[in-house]
C-alpha positions in Angstrom: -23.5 7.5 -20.1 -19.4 6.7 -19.5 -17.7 8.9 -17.2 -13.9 7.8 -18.6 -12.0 5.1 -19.3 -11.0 1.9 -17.9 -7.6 1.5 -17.2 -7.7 -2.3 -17.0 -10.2 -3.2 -19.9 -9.9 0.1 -22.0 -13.9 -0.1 -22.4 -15.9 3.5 -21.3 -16.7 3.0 -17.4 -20.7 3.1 -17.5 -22.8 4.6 -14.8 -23.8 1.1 -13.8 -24.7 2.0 -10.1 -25.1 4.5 -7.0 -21.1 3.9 -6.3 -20.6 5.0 -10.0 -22.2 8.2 -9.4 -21.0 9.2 -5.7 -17.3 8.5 -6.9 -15.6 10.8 -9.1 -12.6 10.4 -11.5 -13.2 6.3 -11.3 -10.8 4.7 -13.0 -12.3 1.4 -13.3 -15.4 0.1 -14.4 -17.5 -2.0 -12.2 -17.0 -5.7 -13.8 -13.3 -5.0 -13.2 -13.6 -3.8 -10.0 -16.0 -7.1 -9.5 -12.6 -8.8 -9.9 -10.5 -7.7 -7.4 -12.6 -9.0 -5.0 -11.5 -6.5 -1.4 -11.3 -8.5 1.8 -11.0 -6.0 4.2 -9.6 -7.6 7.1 -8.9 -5.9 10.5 -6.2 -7.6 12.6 -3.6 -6.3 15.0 0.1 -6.8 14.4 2.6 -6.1 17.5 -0.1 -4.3 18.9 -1.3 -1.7 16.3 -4.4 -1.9 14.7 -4.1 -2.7 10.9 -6.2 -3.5 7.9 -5.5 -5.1 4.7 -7.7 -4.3 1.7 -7.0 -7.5 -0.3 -5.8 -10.9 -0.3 -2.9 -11.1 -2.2 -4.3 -13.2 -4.6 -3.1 -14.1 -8.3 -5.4 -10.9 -9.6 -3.7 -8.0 -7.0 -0.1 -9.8 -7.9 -0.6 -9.3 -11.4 -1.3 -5.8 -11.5 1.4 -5.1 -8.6 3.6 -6.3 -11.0 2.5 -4.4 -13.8 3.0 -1.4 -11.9 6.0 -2.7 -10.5 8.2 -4.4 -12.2 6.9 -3.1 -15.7 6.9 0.4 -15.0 3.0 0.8 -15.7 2.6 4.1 -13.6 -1.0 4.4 -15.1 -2.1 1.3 -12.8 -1.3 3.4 -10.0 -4.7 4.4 -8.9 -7.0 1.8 -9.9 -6.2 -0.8 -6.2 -7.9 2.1 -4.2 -10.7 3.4 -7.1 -13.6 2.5 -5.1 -12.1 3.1 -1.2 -10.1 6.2 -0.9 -12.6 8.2 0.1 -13.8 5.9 2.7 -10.0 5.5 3.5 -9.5 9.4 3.7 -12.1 9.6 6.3 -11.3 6.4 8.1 -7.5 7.6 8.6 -8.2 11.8 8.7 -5.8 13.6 10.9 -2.8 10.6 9.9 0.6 11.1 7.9 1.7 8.7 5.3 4.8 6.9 6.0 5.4 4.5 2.8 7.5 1.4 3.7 10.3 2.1 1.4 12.6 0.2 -1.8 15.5 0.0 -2.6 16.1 4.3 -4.1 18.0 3.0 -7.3 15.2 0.6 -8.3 12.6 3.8 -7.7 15.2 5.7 -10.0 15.0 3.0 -12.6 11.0 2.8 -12.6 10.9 6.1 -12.2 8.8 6.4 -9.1 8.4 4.7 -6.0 5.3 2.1 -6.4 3.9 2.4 -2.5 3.8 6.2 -2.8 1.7 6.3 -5.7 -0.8 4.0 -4.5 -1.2 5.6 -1.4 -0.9 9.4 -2.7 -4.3 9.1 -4.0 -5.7 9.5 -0.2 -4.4 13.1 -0.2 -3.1 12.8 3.2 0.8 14.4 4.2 3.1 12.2 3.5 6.3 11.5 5.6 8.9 10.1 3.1 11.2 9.5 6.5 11.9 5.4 6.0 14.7 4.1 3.8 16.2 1.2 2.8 19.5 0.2 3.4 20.8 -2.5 1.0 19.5 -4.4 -2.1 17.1 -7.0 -1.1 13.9 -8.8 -2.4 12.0 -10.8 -0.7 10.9 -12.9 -3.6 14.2 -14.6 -3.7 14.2 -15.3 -0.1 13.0 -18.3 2.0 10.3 -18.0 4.8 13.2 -18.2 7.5 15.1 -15.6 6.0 13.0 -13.2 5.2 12.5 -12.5 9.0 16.0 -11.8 9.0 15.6 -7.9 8.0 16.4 -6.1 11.3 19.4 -4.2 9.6 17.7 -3.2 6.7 16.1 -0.1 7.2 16.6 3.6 8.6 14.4 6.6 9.8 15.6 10.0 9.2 16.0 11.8 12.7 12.5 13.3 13.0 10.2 14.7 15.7 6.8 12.4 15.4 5.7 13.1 19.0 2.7 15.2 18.0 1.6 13.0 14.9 -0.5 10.1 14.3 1.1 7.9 11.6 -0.4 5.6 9.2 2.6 2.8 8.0 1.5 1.9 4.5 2.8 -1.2 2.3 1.6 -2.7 -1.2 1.8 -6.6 0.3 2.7 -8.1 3.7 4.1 -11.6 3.7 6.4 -12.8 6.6 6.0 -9.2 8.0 9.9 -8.9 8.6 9.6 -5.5 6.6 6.9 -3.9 8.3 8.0 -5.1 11.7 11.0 -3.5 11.6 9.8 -0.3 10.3 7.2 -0.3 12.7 10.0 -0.5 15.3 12.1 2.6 13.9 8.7 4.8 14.3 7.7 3.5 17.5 11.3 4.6 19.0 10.0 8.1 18.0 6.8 8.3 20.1 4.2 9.5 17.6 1.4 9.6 19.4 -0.7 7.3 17.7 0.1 4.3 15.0 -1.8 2.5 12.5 -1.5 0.5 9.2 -2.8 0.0 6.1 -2.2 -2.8 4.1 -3.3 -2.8 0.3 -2.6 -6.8 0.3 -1.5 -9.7 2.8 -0.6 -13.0 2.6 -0.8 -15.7 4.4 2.1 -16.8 6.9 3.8 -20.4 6.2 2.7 -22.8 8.9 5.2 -23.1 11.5 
């Protein structure tokens, strides 16, 4: 019996298996989901625990980009269709903090792409990170792209008495998260961790 529609294939999602029942409002069926083939890799980074979901493979870039750079907002949920409620217990007790883009290119999509991945997980959300300048990392060598110290800015809040979860769609060099990850450590939240939907792997040095 289908229980909606794909959003990748546009074929009825099936009850195909235990997951299909548990999970509710799926919003892709299982040969899709076959496809996007989760990695889930612990690691730390400067100290804080983090996990990445996926590789950032040619699959997760294409349907980023979708989302992303076509304006697609009806991809947003279907990276975390089978985790977020493992992810909502894993991280209970944590506020969102979205790495943030560039406002303008939010106003021109019409959202901002990290928050509505991540929104699905139901947790508070701390919108508190911006970005300073135009700047894509895309167009940017390896050695550059570390360069990003300047780039952000945390509104002046009190975290001292909240655990924060940093979120980001992909890491690459990890100049963005790093320095984000040092604006909320200046504010003494008392615990950090991050989430990763996708990560590359770093250049050799």
């Amino acid at each position: 019996m289908p229980t909606g529609i794909c959003k990748i294939c546009f074929k009825p999602i099936q009850i195909a298996s235990i997951a299909t029942l548990l999970y509710k409002n799926l919003t892709v069926c299982e040969p899709c989901f076959d496809a996007f083939n989760p990695s889930y890799e612990s690691f730390h980074f400067e100290s804080v625990k983090a996990y990445a979901i996926y590789h950032y493979d040619d699959f997760i870039k294409e349907k980023l980009y979708l989302l992303k750079g076509c304006h697609d907002y009806e991809l947003k949920d279907i990276f975390l269709d089978r985790q977020r409620h493992l992810l909502k217990i894993k991280y209970a007790g944590y506020s969102i903090v979205p790495i943030p883009s560039w406002e303008p290119d939010n106003q021109t999509r019409g959202f901002n792409h990290v928050e509505a991945i991540f929104a699905s997980l139901k947790l508070p959300m701390l919108k508190i990170l911006s970005k300073t300048r135009k700047h894509k990392q895309a167009d940017l060598s390896y050695a550059q792209r570390v360069q990003v110290t300047d780039l952000f800015a945390i509104a002046d809040v009190n975290l001292s008495r909240r655990n924060i979860l940093l979120v980001d769609d992909v890491m690459t060099s990890g100049s963005s998260l790093r320095a984000c990850l040092a604006l909320i450590k200046a504010k003494h939240p008392k615990k950090i961790k991050i989430l990763l939907l996708s990560k590359t792997k770093a250049p050799d040095k």
